[in-house]
C-alpha positions as CSV (number, residue, x, y, z in Angstrom):
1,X,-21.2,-12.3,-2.5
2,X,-18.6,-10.3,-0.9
3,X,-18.4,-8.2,2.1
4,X,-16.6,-5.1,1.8
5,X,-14.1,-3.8,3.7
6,X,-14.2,-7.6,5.5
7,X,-13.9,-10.9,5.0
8,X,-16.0,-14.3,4.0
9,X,-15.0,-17.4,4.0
10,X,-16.0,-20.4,1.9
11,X,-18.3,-22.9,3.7
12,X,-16.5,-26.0,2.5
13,X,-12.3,-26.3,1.6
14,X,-10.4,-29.4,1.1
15,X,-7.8,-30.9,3.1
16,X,-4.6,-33.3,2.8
17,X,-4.5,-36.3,5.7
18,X,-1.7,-36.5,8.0
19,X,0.1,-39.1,7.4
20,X,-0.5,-41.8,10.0
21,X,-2.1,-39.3,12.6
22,X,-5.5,-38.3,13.9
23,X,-4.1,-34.5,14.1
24,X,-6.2,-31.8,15.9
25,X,-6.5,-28.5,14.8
26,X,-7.8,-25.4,15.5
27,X,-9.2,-23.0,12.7
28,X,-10.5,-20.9,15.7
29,X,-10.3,-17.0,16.7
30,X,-6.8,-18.0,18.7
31,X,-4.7,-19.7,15.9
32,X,-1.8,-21.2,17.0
33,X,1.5,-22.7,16.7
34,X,0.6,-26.5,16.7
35,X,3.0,-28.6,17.9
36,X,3.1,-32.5,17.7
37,X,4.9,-34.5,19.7
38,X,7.7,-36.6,17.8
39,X,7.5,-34.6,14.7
40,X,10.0,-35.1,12.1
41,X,12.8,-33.2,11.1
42,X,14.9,-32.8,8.4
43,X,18.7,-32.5,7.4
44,X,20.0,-31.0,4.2
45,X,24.0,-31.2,2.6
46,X,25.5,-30.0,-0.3
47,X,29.3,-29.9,-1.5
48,X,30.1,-27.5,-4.2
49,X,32.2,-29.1,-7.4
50,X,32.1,-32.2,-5.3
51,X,34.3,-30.7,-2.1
52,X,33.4,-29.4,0.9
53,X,31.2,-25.9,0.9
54,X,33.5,-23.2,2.2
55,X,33.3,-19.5,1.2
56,X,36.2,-19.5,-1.7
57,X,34.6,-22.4,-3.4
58,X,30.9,-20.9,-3.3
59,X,32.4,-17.5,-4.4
60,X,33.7,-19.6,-7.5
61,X,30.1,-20.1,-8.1
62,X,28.7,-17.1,-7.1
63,X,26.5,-18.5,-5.1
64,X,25.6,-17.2,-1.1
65,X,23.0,-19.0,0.2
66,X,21.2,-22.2,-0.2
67,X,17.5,-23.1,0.4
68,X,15.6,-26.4,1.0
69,X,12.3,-26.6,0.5
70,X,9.7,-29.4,1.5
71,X,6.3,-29.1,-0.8
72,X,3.4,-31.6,0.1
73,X,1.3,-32.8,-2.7
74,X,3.1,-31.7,-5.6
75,X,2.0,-28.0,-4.3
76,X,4.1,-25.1,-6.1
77,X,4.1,-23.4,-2.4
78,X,6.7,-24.5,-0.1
79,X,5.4,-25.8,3.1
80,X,8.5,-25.8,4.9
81,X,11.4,-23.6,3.7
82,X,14.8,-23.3,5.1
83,X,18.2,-21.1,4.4
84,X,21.9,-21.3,5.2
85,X,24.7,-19.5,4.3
86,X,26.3,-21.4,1.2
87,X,29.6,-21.9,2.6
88,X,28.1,-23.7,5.5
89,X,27.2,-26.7,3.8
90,X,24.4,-28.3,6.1
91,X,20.7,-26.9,6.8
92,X,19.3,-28.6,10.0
93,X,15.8,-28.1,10.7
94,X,16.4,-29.0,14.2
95,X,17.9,-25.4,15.0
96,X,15.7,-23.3,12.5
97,X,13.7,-21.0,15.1
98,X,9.7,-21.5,14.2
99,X,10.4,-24.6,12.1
100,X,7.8,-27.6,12.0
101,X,7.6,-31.0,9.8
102,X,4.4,-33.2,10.4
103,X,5.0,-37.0,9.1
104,X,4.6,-37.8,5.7
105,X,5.5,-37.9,2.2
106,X,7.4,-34.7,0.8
107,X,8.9,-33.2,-2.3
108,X,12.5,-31.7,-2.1
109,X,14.2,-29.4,-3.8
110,X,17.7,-26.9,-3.1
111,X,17.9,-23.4,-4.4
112,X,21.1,-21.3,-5.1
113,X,20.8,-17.9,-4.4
114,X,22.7,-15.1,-5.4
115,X,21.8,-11.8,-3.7
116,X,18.8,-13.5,-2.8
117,X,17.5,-13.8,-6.8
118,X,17.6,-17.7,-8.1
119,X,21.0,-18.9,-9.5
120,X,19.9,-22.3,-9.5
121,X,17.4,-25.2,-8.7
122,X,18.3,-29.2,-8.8
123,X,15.2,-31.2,-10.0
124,X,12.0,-32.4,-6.8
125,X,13.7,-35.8,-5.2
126,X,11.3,-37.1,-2.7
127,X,11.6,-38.2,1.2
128,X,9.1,-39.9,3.6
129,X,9.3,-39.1,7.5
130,X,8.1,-40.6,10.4
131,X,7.0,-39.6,13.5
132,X,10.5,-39.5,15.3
133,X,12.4,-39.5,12.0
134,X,15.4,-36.9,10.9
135,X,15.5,-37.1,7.4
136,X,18.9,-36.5,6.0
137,X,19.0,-35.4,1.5
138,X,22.3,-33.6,-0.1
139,X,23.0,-32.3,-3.4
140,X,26.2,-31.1,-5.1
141,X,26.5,-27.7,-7.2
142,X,28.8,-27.5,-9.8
143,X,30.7,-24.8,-12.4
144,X,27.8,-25.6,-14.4
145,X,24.9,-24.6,-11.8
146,X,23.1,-22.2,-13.3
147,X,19.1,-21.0,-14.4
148,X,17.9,-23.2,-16.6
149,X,14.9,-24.1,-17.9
150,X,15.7,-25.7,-21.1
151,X,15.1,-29.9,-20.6
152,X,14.0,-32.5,-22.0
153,X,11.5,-33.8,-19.3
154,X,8.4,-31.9,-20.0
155,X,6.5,-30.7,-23.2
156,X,4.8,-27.2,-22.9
157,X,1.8,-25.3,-24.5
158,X,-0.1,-22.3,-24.4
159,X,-2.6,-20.1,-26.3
160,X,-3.9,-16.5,-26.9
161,X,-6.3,-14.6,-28.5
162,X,-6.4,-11.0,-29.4
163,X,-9.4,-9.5,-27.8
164,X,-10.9,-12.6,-27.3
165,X,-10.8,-13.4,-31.4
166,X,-8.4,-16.1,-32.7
167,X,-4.7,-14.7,-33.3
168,X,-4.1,-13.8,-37.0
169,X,-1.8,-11.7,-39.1
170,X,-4.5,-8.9,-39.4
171,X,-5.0,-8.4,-35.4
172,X,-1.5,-8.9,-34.0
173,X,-0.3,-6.3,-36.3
174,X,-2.7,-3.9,-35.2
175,X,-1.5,-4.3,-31.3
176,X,2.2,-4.3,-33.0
177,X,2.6,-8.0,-31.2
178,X,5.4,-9.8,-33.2
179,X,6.2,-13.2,-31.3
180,X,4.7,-14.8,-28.4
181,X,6.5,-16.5,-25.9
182,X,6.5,-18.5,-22.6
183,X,9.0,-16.9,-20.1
184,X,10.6,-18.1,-17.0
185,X,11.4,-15.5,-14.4
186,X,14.9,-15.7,-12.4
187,X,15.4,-13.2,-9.7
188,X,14.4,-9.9,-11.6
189,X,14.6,-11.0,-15.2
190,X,12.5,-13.3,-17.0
191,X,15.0,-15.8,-19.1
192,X,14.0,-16.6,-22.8
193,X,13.3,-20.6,-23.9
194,X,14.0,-20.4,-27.3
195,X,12.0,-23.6,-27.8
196,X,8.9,-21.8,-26.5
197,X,8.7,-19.3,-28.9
198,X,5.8,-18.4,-31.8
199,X,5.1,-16.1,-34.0
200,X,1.5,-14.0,-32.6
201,X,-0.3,-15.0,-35.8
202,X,0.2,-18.8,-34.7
203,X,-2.2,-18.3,-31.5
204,X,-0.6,-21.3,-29.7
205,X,2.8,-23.0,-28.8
206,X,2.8,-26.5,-28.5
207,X,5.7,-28.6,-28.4
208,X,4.5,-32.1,-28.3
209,X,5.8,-34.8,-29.1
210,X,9.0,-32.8,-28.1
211,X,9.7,-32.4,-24.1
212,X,12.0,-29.5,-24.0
213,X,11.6,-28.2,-20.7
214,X,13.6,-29.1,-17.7
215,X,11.7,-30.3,-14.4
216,X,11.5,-27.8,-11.7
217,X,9.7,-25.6,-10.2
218,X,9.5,-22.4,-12.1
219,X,7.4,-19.3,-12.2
220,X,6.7,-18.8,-15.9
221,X,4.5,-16.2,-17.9
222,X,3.0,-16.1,-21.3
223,X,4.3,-13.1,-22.5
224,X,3.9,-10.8,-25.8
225,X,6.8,-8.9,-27.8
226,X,6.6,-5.8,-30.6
227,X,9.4,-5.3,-32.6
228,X,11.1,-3.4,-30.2
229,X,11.2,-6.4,-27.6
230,X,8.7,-4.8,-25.4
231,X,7.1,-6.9,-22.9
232,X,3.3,-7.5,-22.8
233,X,2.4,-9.9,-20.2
234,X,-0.2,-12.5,-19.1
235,X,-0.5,-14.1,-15.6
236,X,2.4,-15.7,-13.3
237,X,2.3,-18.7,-12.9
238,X,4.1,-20.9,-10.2
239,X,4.8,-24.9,-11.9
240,X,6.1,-27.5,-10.4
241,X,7.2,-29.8,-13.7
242,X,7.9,-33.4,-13.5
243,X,9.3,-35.8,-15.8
244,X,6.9,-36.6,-18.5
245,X,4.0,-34.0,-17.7
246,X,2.9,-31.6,-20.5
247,X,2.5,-27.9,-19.3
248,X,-0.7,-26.1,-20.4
249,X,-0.5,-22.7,-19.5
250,X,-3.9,-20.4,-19.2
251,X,-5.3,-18.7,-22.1
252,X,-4.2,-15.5,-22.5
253,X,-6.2,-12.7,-24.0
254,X,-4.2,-9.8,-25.7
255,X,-5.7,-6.7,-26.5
256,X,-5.9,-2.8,-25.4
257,X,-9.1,-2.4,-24.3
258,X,-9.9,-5.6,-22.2
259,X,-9.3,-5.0,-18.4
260,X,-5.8,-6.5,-18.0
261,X,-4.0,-5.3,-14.4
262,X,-1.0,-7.5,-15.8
263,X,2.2,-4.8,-17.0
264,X,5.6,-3.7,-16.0
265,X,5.0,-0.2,-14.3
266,X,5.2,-1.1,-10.3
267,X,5.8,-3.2,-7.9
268,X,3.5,-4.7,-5.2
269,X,3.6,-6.0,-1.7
270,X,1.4,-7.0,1.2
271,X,1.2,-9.1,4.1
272,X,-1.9,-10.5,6.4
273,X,-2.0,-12.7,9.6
274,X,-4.2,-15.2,10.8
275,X,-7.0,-14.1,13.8
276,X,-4.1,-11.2,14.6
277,X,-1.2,-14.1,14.4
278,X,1.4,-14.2,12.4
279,X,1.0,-17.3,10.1
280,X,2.5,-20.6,10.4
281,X,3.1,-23.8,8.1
282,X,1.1,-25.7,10.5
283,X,-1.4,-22.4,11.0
284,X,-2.0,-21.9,7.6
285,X,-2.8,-25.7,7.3
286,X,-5.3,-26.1,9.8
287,X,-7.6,-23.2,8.3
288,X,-6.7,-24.6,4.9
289,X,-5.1,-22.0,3.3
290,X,-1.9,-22.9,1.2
291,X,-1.6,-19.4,-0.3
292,X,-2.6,-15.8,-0.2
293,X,-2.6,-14.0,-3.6
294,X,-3.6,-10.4,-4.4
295,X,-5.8,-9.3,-7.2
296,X,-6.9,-6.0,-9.0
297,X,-10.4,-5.3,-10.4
298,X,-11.5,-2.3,-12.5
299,X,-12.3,0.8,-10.9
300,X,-15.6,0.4,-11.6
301,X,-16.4,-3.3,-10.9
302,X,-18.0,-2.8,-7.4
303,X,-18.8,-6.0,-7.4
304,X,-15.9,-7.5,-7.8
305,X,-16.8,-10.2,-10.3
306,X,-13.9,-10.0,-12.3
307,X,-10.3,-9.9,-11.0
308,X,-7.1,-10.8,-12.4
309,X,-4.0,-12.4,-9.6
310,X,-1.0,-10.2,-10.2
311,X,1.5,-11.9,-7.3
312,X,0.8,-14.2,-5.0
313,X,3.4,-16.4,-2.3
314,X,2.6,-19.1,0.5
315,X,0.6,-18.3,3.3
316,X,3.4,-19.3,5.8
317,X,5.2,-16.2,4.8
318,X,3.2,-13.7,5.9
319,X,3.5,-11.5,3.1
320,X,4.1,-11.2,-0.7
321,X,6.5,-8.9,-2.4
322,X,7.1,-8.5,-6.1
323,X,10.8,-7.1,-4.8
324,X,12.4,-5.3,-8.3
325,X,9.9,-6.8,-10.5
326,X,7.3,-4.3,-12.0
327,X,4.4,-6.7,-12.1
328,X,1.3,-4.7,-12.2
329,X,0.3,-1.6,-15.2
330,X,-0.8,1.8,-14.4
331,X,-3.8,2.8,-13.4
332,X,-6.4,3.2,-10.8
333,X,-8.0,-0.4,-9.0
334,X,-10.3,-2.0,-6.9
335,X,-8.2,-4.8,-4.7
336,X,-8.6,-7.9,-3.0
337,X,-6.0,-10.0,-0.8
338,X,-7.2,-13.7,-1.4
339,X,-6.6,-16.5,0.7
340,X,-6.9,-20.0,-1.2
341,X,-6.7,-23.7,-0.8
342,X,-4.2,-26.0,-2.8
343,X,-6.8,-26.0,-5.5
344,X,-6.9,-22.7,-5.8
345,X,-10.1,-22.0,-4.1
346,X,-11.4,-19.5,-2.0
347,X,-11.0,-20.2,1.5
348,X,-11.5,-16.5,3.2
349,X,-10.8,-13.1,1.7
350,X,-10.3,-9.5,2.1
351,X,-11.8,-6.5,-0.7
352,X,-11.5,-2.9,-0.6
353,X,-14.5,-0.3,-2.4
354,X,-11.7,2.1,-1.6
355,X,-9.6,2.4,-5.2
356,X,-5.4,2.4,-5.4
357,X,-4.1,4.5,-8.0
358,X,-0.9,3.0,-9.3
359,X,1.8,4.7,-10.9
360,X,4.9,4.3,-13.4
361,X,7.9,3.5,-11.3
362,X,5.6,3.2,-8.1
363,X,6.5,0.4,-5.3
364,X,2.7,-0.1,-3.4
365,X,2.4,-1.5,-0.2
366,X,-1.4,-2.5,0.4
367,X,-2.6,-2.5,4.4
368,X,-2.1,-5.9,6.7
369,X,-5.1,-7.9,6.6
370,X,-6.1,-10.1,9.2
371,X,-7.8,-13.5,8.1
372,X,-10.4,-13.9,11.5
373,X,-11.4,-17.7,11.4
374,X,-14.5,-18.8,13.9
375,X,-13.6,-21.2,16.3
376,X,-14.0,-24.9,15.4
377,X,-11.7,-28.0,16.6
378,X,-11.2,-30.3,13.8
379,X,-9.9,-33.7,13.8
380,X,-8.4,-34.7,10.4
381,X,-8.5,-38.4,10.4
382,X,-6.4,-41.0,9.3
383,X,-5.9,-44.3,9.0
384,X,-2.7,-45.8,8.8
385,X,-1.9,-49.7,7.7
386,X,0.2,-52.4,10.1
387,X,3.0,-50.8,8.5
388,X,2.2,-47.6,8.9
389,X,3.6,-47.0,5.5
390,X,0.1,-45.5,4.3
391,X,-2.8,-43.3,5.1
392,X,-6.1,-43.3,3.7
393,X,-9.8,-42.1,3.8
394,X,-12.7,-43.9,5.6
395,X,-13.3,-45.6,2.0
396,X,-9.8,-47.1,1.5
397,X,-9.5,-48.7,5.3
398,X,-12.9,-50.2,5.1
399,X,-13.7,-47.9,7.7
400,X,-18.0,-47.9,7.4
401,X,-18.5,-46.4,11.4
402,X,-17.1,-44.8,14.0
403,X,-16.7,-44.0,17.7
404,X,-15.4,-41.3,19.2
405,X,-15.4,-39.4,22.2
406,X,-13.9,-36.6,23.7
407,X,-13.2,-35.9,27.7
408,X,-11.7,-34.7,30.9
409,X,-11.3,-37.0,33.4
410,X,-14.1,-38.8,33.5
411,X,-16.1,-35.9,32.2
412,X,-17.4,-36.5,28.2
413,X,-17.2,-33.4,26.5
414,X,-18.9,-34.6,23.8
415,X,-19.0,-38.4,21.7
416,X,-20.7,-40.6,19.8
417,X,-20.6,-44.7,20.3
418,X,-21.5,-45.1,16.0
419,X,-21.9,-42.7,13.2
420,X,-21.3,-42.6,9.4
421,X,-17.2,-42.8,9.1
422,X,-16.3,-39.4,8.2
423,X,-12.7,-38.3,7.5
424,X,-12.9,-35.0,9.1
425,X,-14.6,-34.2,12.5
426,X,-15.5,-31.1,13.8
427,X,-17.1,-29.2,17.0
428,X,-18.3,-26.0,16.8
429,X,-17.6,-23.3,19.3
430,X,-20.7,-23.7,21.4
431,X,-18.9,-27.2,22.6
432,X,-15.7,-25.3,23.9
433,X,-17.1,-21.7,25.4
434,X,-16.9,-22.6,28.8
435,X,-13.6,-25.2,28.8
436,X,-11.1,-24.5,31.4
437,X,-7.3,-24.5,30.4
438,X,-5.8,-28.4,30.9
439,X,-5.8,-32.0,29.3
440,X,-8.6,-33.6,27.5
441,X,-8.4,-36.9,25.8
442,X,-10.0,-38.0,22.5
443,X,-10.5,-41.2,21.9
444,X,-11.6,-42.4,17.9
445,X,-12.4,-45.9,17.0
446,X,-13.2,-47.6,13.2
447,X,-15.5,-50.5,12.4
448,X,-15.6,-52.5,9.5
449,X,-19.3,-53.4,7.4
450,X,-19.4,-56.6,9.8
451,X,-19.5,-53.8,12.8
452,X,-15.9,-55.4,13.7
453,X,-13.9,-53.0,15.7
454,X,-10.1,-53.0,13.7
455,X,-8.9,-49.3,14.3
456,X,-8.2,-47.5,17.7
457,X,-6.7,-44.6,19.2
458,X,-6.9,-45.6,23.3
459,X,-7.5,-43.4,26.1
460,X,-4.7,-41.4,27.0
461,X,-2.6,-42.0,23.7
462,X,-4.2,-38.9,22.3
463,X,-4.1,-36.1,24.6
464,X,-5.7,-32.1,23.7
465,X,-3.8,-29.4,25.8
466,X,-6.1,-26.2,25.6
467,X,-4.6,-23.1,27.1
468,X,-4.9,-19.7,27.0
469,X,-2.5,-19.4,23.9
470,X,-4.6,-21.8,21.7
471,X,-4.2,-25.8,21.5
472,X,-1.7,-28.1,21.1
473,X,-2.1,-31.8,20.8
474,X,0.5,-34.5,20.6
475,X,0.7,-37.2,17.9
476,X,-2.6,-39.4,17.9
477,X,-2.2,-43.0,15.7
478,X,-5.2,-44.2,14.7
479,X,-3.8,-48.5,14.9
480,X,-4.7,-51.1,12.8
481,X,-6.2,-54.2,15.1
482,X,-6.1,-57.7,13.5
C-alpha cells in the first residue's frame, strides 16, 4: 500500500553491526549528526608517474581532482567519500568538514576526475580501523590511467527479450535492434566493451569461462543498437566487481509498447532530507537507508505497482542528479523518490498522484522530499572477540541472554535483568517523551547457555547525551570476560 502525497516506511530493514561497538542510534523525528568518541579516520596519498602530485604533472594526465571512497560491505554506494585537488597529493579525513568513519572493515578505492566526469578508477583494496585508528592507503596514477573496463577479473552476462518473447531474427528486426550490448558509462558517455557485445537475435551475452572485465566499480547498462547506432536502453546499474565474480545483469525487456521510462530525452535531479535534516553517512545509517533512488510509473498506474528506477545515488548526498546524461524518455509520469536498504528494499518512500510531463532536451528537477522517521533509540549490538579483531551476532558469541539497563543517576529508565539475546534493541518513543536534556548510561551484559556472565559493557563506559539537537553517544565495547 502506498500513501500519496506522503510517505510509509517498511516495518522491518536490515542492518550491518559496528564493528566492536554497542552503537546508539536515533531513527527518531530529530535525526542527527552521531558522533562517537575515538572514531577512526583515514589518510589517502597518491604520486602521479611515480613523483610527487604537483599541478604540471597532473595536467600531463589530465587529471584535477582525486576522490577516495570507503564502501562497507561490498555496497556500490560510498559511505564515506572525500576530494582533493589532484596536485595536492594527500586527502586527510581529519580536516574534511562533516566527515565521519565508525570502526570497521572497509573497501577502498581512488577516482580521477576530469571536469568532475571519471578519468580513472584503481581496483577496491581493503583497510580495517579501530577505534582511535588513522588509516593511511596511496595509490600511483600513471600515463596509462585511463577508463577502462576491459579485464580479465570478472566474466559478465545478460539477457533480453523482445516484448517479453525470446529474441529472434523475426522480432529484433521488426524493432530495427541490430546488436545488444553491455555499456559502461564514464562521465557523460557510455564506453563500448567489445567483449560484451551480441547480435539481438542471440538473446543473451555470456562470457564464461572467459573473465574479460576489469574489477571496479562501474555503472553499466544493457543497452540496444539499430543500424544507425542509436541507443535503446535498460536499467543502470551500479557494480562493484571483484576478482573472480561473474556479473549477471537484469533481464531486459525490449519492445515499443511495454511501459519502459528508460531513454535519452532528459535529464533528472532531486534531493530529500531526513526529519527536515540534511542527511549524513552516519544519519542515513541509523534509519537504514543506504540509497535513495527515483522511479517513474505510467500515467495511469495510480497504484503504483509498477515502476521502473531511472537514477539513483547514496543517501549521504542529499540528492541525485543525472548531470549531462539524458536518462529518462519522453512522456508524461507518475513519480516516486525511494529510500532503500543495502538490499535494495524499501525502507520509507515518497509518491506523487500528481503527473510530470517530460520533454525532449528537458532537465527536471522533482520537489525535496523529507523522509520523517518516528522516534525510536536503537542499540545495534555487537560483540567483539579478546582481540577485538571480530564482531558477531548473538549466535556467533554464544550469546543465549542478556541484561541491559538504561539510566540516569540512579534513576532506571528502563531494563531488563534476562531476555532472549537479540542483536538489535529498541525503545519506542513512549520511553523518551518526557527525558530532560543530559547523560544517561546504558549498561548491556551477555550470558552464555550455562547462564555464565562473559560479555559486559560497565556503568559509565557507555554514556547517552540527549539534547535538544538529537543524541550523541560515545563508543560503547561490549568486552569479552574469561
Amino acid at each position: 500500500m502506498r500513501f500519496f502525497g506522503t510517505q510509509i516506511m517498511s516495518t522491518t530493514w536490515e542492518r550491518a553491526f559496528l564493528a566492536g561497538a554497542v552503537a546508539v542510534v536515533l531513527p527518531g523525528c530529530l535525526v542527527p549528526v552521531v558522533r562517537v568518541e575515538n572514531a577512526a579516520t583515514i589518510e589517502g596519498a597518491w604520486t602521479v608517474n611515480g613523483g610527487t602530485a604537483s599541478a604540471a604533472s597532473c595536467a600531463a594526465l589530465a587529471i584535477d581532482t582525486i576522490q577516495l571512497n570507503l564502501y562497507r560491505g561490498g555496497s556500490t554506494i560510498p559511505y564515506e567519500s572525500l576530494q582533493a585537488p589532484c596536485s595536492s597529493g594527500i586527502i586527510d579525513s581529519r580536516f574534511a568538514a562533516g566527515s565521519f568513519i565508525e570502526s570497521g572493515t572497509y573497501q577502498y578505492d581512488f577516482v580521477a576526475l576530469r571536469g568532475g566526469a571519471e578519468a580513472g578508477r584503481n581496483a577496491r583494496s581493503s583497510i580495517s580501523l579501530a577505534s582511535g585508528d588513522h588509516g593511511r592507503v596511496s595509490t600511483d596514477f600513471t600515463s596509462g590511467t585511463g577508463f577502462n573496463p576491459v579485464g580479465s577479473d570478472a566474466t559478465g552476462e545478460a539477457t533480453w527479450t523482445i516484448d517479453g518473447a525470446p529474441a529472434n531474427a523475426s522480432n529484433c528486426a521488426a524493432l530495427g535492434i541490430a546488436s545488444v550490448r553491455i555499456a559502461f558509462q564514464n562521465g557523460a558517455d557510455w564506453v563500448e566493451h567489445r567483449g560484451l557485445v551480441a547480435s539481438c537475435a542471440a538473446g543473451r551475452i555470456d562470457t564464461r569461462p572467459n573473465a574479460v572485465i576489469r574489477a571496479g566499480s562501474w555503472q553499466m547498462q544493457v543497452q540496444a543498437l539499430n543500424a544507425a547506432g542509436e541507443i535503446f536502453p535498460g536499467m543502470i546499474e551500479s557494480r562493484n566487481v571483484t576478482a573472480g565474480s561473474h556479473v549477471v545483469m537484469q533481464p531486459t525487456i525490449f519492445s515499443s509498447g511495454v511501459f519502459m521510462p528508460l531513454g535519452s530525452d532528459a535529464s533528472v535531479s532531486a534531493s530529500w532530507r531526513l526529519n527536515a535534516r540534511m542527511p549524513t553517512g552516519n544519519a542515513c545509517y541509523a534509519v537504514g537507508v543506504d540509497r535513495v533512488r527515483i522511479s517513474l510509473f505510467a500515467a495511469t498506474d495510480v497504484a503504483f505497482e509498477t515502476g521502473i528506477t531511472v537514477y539513483q545515488a547514496n543517501c549521504a548526498t542529499g540528492a541525485l542528479d543525472s548531470g549531462v546524461m539524458n536518462v529518462v524518455r519522453a512522456g508524461r509520469y507518475l513519480w516516486a523518490l525511494e529510500a532503500v536498504d543495502s538490499t535494495g528494499a524499501i525502507v520509507t518512500e515518497y509518491s506523487e498522484l500528481t503527473p510530470v510531463d517530460i520533454t525532449v532536451g528537458s532537465r527536471v528537477i522533482f520537489p525535496t522530499v523529507d523522509f520523517m522517521f518516528p522516534t525510536t533509540v536503537t542499540f545495534d549490538i555487537g560483540w567483539t572477540v579478546p582481540s577485538g579483531a571480530a564482531v558477531t551476532t548473538c549466535a556467533a558469541a554464544g550469546v543465549q541472554t542478556m541484561g541491559y539497563s538504561l539510566q540516569r543517576g540512579v534513576t532506571i529508565i528502563n531494563s531488563n535483568a534476562s531476555r532472549p539475546c537479540a542483536d538489535l534493541l529498541s525503545f519506542d518513543s513512549g520511553a523518551f517523551a518526557t527525558l530532560t536534556p543530559g547523560d544517561y548510561q546504558f549498561t548491556v551484559q551477555g550470558f552464555n547457555s550455562a547462564g555464565r556472565k562473559q560479555w559486559d559493557v560497565l556503568p559509565g563506559e557507555c554514556v547517552v547525551r540527549i539534547d535538544p539537537l538529537g543524541l550523541v553517544s560515545t563508543d560503547c565495547t561490549a568486552g569479552f570476560t574469561p
